[in-house]
C-alpha positions in Angstrom: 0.0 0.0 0.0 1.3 3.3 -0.8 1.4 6.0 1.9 -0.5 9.4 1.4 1.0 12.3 2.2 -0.1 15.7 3.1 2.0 18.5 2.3 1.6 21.7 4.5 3.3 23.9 3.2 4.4 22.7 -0.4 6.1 25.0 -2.4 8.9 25.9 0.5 11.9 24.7 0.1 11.1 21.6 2.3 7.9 21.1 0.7 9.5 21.3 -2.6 12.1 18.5 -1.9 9.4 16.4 -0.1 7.6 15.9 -3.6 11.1 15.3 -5.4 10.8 12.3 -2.3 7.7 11.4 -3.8 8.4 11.3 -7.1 11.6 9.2 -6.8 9.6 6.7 -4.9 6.1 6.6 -6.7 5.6 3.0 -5.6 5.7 3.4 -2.0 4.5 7.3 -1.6 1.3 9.5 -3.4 0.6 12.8 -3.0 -3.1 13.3 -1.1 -2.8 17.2 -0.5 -0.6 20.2 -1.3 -1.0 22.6 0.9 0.7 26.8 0.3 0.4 30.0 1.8 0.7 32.4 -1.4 2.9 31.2 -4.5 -0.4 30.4 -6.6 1.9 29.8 -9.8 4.0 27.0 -8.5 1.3 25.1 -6.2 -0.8 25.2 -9.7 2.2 23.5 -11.6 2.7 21.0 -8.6 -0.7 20.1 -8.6 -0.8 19.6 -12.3 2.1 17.2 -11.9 0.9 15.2 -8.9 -2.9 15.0 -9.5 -3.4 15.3 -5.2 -7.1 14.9 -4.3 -7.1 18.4 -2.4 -5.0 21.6 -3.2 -5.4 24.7 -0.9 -4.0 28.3 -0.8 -3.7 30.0 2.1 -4.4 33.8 0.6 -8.1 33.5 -0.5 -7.4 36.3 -3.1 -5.4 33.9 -5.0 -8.5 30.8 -4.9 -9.9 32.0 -8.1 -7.0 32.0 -9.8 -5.4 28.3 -8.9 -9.4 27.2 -8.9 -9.5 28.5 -12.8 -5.9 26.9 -13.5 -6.5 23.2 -12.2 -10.6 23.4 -13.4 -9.6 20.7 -16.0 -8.0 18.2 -13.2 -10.1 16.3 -10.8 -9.0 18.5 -7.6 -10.6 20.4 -4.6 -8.8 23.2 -4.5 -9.5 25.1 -1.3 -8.4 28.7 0.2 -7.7 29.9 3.9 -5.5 29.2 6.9 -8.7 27.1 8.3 -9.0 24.7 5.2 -4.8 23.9 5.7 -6.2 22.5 9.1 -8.8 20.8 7.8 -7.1 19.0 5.2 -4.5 18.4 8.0 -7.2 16.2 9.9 -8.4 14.2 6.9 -8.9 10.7 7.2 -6.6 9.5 4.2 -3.6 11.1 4.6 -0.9 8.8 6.2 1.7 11.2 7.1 1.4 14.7 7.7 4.2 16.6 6.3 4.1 20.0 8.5 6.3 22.6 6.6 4.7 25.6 6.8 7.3 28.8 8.1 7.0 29.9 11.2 3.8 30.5 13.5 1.2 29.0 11.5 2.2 25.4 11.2 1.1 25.1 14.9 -3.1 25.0 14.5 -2.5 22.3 11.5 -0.2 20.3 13.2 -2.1 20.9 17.0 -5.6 19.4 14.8 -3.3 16.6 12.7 -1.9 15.5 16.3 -5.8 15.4 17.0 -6.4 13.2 14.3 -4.0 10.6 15.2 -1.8 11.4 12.4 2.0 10.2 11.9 3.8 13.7 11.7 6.6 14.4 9.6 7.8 18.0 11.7 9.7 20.1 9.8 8.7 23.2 11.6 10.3 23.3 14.6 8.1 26.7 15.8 5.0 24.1 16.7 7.6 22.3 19.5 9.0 26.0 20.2 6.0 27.5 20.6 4.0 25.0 22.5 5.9 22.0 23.2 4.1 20.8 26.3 0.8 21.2 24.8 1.8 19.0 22.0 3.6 16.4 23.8 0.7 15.8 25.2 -2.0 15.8 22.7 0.1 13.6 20.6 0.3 10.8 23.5 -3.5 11.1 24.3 -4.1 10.8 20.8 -1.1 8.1 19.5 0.3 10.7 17.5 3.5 10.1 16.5 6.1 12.8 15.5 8.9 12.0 13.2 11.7 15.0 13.1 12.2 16.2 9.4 15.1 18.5 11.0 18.5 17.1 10.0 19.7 17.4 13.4 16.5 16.0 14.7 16.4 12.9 12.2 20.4 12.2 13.1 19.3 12.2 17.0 16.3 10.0 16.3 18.6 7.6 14.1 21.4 7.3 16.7 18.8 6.7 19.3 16.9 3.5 17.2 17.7 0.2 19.3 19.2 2.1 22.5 17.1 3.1 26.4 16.1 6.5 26.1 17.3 6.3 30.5 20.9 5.6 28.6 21.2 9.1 26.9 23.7 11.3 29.1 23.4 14.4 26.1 22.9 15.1 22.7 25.2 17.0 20.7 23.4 19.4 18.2 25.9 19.9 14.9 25.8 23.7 13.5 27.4 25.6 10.6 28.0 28.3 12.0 26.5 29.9 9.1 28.2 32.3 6.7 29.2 34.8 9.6 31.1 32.6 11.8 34.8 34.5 11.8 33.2 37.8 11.8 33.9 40.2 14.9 31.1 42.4 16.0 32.4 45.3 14.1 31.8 43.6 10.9 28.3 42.2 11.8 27.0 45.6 12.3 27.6 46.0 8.7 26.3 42.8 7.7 23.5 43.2 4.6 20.5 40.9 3.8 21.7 39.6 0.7 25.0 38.2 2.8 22.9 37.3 5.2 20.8 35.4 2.6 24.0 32.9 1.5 24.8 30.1 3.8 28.0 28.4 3.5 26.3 24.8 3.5 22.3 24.6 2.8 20.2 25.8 0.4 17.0 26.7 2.3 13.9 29.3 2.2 14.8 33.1 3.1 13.5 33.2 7.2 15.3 30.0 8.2 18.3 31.0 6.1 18.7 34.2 8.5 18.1 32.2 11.4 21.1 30.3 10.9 23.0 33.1 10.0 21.7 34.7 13.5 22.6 31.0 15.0 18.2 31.5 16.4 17.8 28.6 14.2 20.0 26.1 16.6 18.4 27.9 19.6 15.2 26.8 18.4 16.3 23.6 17.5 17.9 22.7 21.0 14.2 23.5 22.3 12.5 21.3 20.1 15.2 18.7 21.0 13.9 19.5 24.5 10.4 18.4 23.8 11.5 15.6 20.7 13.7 13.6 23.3 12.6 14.8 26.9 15.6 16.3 28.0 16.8 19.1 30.0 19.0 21.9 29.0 22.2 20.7 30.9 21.2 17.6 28.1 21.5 19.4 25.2 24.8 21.0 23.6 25.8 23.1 20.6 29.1 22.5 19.0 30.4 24.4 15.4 30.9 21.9 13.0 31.3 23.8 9.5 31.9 21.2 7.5 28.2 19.9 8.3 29.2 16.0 7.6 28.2 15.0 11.4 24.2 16.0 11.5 24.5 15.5 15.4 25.1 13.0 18.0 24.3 11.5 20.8 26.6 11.1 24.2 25.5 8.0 26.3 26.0 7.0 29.8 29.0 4.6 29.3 30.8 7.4 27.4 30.1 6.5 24.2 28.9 8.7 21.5 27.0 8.1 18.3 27.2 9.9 15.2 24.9 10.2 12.4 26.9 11.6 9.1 25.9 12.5 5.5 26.1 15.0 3.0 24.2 18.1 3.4 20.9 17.1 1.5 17.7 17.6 3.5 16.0 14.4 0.9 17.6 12.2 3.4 15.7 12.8 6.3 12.6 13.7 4.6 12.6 10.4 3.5 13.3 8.6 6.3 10.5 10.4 7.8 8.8 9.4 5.2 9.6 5.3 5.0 10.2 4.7 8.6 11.3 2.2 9.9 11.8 1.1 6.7 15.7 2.6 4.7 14.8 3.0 1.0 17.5 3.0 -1.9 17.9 5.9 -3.6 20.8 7.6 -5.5 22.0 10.6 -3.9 25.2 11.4 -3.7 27.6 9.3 -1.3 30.1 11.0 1.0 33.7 10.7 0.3 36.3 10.3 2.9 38.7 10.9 0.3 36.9 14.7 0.1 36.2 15.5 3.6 39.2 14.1 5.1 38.8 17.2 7.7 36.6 17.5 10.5 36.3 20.4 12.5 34.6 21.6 15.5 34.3 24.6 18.0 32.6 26.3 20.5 29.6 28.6 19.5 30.5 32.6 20.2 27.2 33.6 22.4 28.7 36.8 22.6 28.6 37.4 19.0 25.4 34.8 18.8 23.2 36.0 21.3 20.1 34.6 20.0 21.4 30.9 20.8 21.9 31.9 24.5 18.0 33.5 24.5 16.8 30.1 23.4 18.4 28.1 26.2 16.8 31.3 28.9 13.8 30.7 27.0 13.4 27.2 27.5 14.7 27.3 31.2 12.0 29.8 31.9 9.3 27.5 30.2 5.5 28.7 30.0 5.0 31.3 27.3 8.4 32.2 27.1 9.5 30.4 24.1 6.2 31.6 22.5 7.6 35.0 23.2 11.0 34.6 21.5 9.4 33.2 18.4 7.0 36.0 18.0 9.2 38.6 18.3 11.9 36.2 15.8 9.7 36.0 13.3 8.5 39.8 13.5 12.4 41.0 13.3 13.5 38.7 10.2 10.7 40.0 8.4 11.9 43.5 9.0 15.9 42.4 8.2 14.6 41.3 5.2 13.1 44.4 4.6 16.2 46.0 5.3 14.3 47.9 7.9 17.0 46.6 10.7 20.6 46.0 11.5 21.6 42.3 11.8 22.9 42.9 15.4 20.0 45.3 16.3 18.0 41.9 15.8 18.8 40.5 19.6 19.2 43.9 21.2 14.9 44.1 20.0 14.7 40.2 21.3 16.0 41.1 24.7 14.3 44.0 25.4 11.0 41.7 24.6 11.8 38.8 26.4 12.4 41.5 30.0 9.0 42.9 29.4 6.7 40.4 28.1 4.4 39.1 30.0 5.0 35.5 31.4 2.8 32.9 32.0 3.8 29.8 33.5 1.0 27.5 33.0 -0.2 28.8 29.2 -3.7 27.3 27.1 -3.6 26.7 23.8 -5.7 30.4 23.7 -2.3 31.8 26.0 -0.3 30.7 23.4 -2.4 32.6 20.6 -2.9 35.9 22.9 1.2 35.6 23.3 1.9 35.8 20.1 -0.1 38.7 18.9 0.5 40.7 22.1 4.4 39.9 21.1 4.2 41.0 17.6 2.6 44.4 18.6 5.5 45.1 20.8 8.2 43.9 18.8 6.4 46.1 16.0 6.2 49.0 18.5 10.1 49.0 19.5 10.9 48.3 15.6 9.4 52.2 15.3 11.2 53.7 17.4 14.6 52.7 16.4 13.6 54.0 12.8 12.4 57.6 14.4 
């Protein structure tokens, strides 16, 4: 039987390699639903090519146009953030493939978690962002949650066969990104379109300047956090720019697993996709004889603050993490916009994160509140440094 998948979040750059997965493998994986927030022309030609019972764009002022453009294919095509979560919760779809940027994968994935659904997570903002809420809706409900992250899909490999009680840490690989020997002086000066080219991946514009801001591994050791049940002491960060070791795991007797590749996202999404099963496939191998050279380093939190905010975010729990996305996700918009300095990013973090208000115990309508009440302040502080 083939598996049907439901992509949230489609024509990303996650989404996008997701349905190269699918296409490699048409015996074992078939495209239910594609799922996109505004990019009308590409969702149209992916639809075209996969034939998925349900298509859905998020901006309803683009619905008559991808409606017109698949009228001669047998497809619902749907518009609006409610109708992503709907098709999320469908009864055919296998796996769920969450991969939508930011804030708004979390409702999808909160009602897909509802529905019993195997979860492919590729946004790690759901875990950041409320964590406890779905841990726990996804063991009431026999969810489970498969990590798309590479660093997340290496942890979860090393970890096949062994106790989880026998972990002593987990060591979370990172680039560095393309800023890593810069001093501070030269950060200040740091443009978007820099910002924009990391050494290693080729991934969508927001998590590209996360990396570059290192708030991509903060957010990562926090979903590790809620992925793995560890505590913070649990989880490390070391600078590995060659990006060969995806991460590894220290146990109790000392001994440490690695879980090594080339940098190609495919890998894990299909694992994600096949597990337990490995499936052949002809990506490229890695050669010893071409990374004979491993390195590794301590991350600069002094030059990095956003890393050290994630590990204060998740040590504070409640809202907190909620808090630091929001304001994130308000900030790289306006970097990209060229409306802010690349360090003047964390100075507008920290300020948030002293005066937000913090909520230990947060619902699911906490969580919502949060994150608009964040955005308004972040958006309120981003005018005044422009005054």
């Amino acid at each position: 039987m083939k598996k049907q998948i439901a992509l949230l979040g489609s024509t990303g750059s996650i989404g996008t390699q997701a349905l190269e997965v699918c296409a490699e493998h048409p015996d074992k994986f078939e495209v239910y639903a594609l799922t996109a927030n505004c990019n009308a022309d590409l969702l149209v030609r992916q639809a075209r090519r996969f034939q998925p019972e349900f298509v859905v764009i998020a901006d309803e002022t683009k619905y008559e146009y991808v409606k017109e453009n698949l009228s001669g294919f047998p497809i619902k095509v749907c518009a609006g953030a409610s109708a992503i979560a709907d098709v999320a919760e469908m009864q055919t779809p296998d796996v769920v493939l969450t991969a939508m940027v930011g804030y708004s994968g979390l409702q999808p994935t909160i009602r897909a978690v509802q529905a019993g659904k195997t979860i492919a997570l590729a946004n790690k903002e759901t875990l950041v962002v409320a964590g406890e809420l779905i841990n726990k809706l996804a063991l009431e409900h026999r969810s489970p949650i498969l990590p798309v992250d590479s660093e997340h899909s290496a942890i979860f490999q090393c970890l096949s066969g062994e106790n989880d009680h026998s972990i002593e840490k987990i060591i979370l690989t990172a680039s560095g990104g393309p800023f890593r020997n810069k001093s501070l002086e030269e950060l200040k000066k740091v443009t978007c379109c820099e910002a924009l080219k990391h050494p290693n991946w080729a991934m969508g514009a927001k998590i590209t300047i996360d990396s570059a801001t290192m708030m991509n591994k903060g957010f990562e050791v926090i979903e590790a956090k809620w992925l793995f049940g560890l505590t913070a002491e649990q989880i490390e960060v070391v600078v590995h720019p060659q990006s060969i070791i995806h991460s590894m795991v220290q146990f109790c007797d000392g001994s440490v697993k690695a879980q090594m590749g080339l940098p190609d996202m495919k890998l894990p999404i299909q694992y994600a996709f096949s597990y337990p099963q490995r499936l052949k496939n002809d990506y490229p191998r890695l050669d010893f004889n071409v990374y004979h050279s491993l390195t590794f380093e301590q991350p600069n939190t002094q030059k990095f603050r956003n890393l050290a905010f994630a590990y204060e975010a998740m040590r504070q729990g409640g809202n907190m993490p909620c808090i630091l996305n929001a304001a994130n996700e308000v900030l790289v918009d306006a970097f990209l916009k060229e409306k802010i300095g690349f360090l003047q990013m964390s100075d507008v973090i920290e300020k948030v994160m002293q005066t937000a208000f913090f909520i230990e115990k947060p619902s699911y309508e906490d969580y919502v509140q949060t994150d608009a009440a964040t955005r308004e302040k972040t958006r309120e502080l981003l005018k005044k440094l422009q005054v």
